[in-house]
C-alpha positions as CSV (number, residue, x, y, z in Angstrom):
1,X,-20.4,40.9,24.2
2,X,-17.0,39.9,22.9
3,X,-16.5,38.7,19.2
4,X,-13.7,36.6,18.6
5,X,-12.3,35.8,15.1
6,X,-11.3,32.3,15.5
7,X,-9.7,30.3,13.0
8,X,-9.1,26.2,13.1
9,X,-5.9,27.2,11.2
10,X,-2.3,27.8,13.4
11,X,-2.9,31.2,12.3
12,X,-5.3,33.0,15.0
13,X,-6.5,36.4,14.9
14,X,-7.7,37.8,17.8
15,X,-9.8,40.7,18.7
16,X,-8.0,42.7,21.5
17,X,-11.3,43.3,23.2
18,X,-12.0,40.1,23.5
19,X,-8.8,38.9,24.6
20,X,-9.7,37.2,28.0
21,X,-12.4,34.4,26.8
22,X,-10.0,33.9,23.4
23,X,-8.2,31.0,26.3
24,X,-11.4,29.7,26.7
25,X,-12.2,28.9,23.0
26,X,-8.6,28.2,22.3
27,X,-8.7,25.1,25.0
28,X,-11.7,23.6,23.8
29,X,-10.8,24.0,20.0
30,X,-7.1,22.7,21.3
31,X,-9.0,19.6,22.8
32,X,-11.3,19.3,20.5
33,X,-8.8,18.7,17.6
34,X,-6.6,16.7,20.2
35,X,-9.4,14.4,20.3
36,X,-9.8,14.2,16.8
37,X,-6.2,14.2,15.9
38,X,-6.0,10.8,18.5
39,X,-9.2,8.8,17.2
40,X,-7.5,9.2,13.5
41,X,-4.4,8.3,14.4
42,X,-5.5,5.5,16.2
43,X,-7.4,4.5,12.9
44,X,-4.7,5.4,10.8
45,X,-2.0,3.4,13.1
46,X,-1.9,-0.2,11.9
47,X,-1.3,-2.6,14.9
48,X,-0.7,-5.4,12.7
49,X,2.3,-6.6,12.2
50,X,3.8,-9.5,9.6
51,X,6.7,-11.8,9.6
52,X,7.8,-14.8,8.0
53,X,8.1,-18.5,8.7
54,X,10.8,-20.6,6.6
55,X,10.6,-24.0,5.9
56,X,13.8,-25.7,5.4
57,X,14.9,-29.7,4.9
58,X,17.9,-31.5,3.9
59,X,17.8,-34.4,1.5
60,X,20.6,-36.6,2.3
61,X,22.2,-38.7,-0.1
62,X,20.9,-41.9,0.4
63,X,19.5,-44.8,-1.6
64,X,16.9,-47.2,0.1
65,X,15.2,-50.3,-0.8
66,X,11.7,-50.9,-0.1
67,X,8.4,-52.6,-1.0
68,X,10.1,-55.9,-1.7
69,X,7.7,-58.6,-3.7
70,X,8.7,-62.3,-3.4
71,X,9.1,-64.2,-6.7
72,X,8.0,-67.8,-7.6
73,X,9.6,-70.3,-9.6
74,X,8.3,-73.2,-11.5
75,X,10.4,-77.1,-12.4
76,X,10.6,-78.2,-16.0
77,X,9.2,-81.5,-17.4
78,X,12.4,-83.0,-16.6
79,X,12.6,-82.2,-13.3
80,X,15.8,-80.7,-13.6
81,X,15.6,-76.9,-14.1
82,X,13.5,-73.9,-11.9
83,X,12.8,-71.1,-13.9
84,X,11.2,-67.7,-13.0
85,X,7.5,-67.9,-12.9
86,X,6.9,-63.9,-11.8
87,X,10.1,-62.0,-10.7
88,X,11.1,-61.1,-7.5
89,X,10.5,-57.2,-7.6
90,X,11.9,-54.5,-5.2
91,X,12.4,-50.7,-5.4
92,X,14.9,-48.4,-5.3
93,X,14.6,-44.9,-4.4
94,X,17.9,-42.9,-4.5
95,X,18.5,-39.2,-3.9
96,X,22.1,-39.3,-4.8
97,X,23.9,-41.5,-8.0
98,X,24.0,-44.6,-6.9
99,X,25.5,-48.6,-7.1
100,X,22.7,-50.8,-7.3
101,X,24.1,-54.2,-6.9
102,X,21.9,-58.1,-6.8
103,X,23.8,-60.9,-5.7
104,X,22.5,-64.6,-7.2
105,X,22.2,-67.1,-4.9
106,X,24.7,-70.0,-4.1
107,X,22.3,-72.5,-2.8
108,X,18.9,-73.3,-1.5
109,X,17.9,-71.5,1.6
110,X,15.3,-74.2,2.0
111,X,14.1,-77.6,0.2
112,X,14.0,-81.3,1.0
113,X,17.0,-83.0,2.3
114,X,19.7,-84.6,-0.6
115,X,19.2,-81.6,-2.9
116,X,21.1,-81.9,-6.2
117,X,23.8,-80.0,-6.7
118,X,22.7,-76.3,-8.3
119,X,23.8,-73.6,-10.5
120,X,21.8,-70.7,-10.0
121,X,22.0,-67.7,-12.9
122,X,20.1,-64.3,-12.8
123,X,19.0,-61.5,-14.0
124,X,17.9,-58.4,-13.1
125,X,16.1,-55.4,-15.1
126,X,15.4,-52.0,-13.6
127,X,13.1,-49.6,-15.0
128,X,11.3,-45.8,-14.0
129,X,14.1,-43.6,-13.7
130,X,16.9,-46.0,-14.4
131,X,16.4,-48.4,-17.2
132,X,19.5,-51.7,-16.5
133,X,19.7,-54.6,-17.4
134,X,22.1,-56.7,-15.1
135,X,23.2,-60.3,-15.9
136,X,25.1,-62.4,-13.5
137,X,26.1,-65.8,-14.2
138,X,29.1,-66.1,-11.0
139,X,28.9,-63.8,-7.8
140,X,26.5,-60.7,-8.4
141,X,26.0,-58.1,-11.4
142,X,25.9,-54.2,-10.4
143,X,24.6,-51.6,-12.3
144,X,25.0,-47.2,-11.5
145,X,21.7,-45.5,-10.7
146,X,22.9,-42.5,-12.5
147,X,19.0,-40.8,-12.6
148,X,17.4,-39.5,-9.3
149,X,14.5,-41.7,-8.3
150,X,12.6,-44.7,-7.9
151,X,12.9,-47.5,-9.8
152,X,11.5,-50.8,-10.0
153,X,14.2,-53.9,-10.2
154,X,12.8,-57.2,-11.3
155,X,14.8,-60.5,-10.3
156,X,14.8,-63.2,-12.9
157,X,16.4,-66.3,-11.9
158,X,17.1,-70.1,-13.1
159,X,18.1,-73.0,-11.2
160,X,20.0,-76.1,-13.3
161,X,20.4,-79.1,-11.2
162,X,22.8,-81.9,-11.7
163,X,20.0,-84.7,-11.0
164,X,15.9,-84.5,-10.2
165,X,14.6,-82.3,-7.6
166,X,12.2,-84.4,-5.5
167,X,8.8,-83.0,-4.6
168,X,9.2,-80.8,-1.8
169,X,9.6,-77.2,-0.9
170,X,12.5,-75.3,-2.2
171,X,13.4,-71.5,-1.1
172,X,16.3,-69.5,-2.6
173,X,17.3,-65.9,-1.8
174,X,19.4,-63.4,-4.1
175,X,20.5,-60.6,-2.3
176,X,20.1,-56.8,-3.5
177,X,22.0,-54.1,-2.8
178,X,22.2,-50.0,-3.0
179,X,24.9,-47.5,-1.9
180,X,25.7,-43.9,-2.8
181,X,28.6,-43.6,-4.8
């Protein structure tokens, strides 16, 4: 019978009379820690792997009107002058400074036939991120939408006529405006 000192080491000694079965042990020791050396490595291998996803956008410099609210307007006693019940209302969202600019009417858009002749006046006030207050008695007021945002213009206006207005319908538009500087 043979006695082999075996160690799991990389230092082996061997016993010289024992030398011919020291392959045998030393393959299935060799496999053995083959085997084990693979399953830990396989455990100790990640196979996961992480990368990134980027978001990106531009925000152009833009200024847009939106949600725009219809105003009404109610005749004096006298029949002579329409005045601002509830504003006209609009809003203005810019992502850039920006011109905000509301042109008064220059005459009815709709009413009875032989309207008096009208002078209309307006006003508008902004508020939320701009706060203006624009006043235009000929041709249109502007303001500068220096703050980023939205904000809410109301429309104010007044209508003088030279005679009565007779009962009817009567429809008037002032025009608003926004560009980018």
């Amino acid at each position: 019978m043979c006695r082999c000192k075996l160690i799991t080491s990389i230092d082996k000694t061997y016993d010289s009379s024992c030398h011919q079965n020291s392959f045998v042990f030393d393959s299935i020791y060799t496999l053995i820690g083959l085997v084990l050396f693979l399953g830990f490595g396989v455990v100790f291998v990640s196979t996961v792997r992480a990368d990134t996803l980027n978001f990106r956008g531009i925000a152009v410099s833009a200024c847009t009107l939106s949600l725009p609210t219809d105003g009404t307007l109610s005749l004096s006693s006298n029949l002579q002058n329409w005045t601002t019940t509830t504003p006209a209302t609009i809003t203005a969202i810019n992502t850039a400074p920006a011109t905000l600019t509301v042109t008064k009417p220059t005459s009815w858009t709709a009413s009875p036939a032989n309207v008096p002749a009208t002078t209309f006046s307006m006003t508008a006030n902004l508020t939320g991120a701009n706060v203006l207050n624009l006043t235009g008695t000929s041709g249109a007021a502007s303001g500068t939408l220096s703050l980023l945002g939205s904000s809410v213009v109301s429309v104010y206006l007044t209508a003088q006529g030279t005679d009565t207005f007779k009962s009817g319908s009567y429809t008037v538009q002032a025009t608003v405006t926004c560009a980018v500087n």
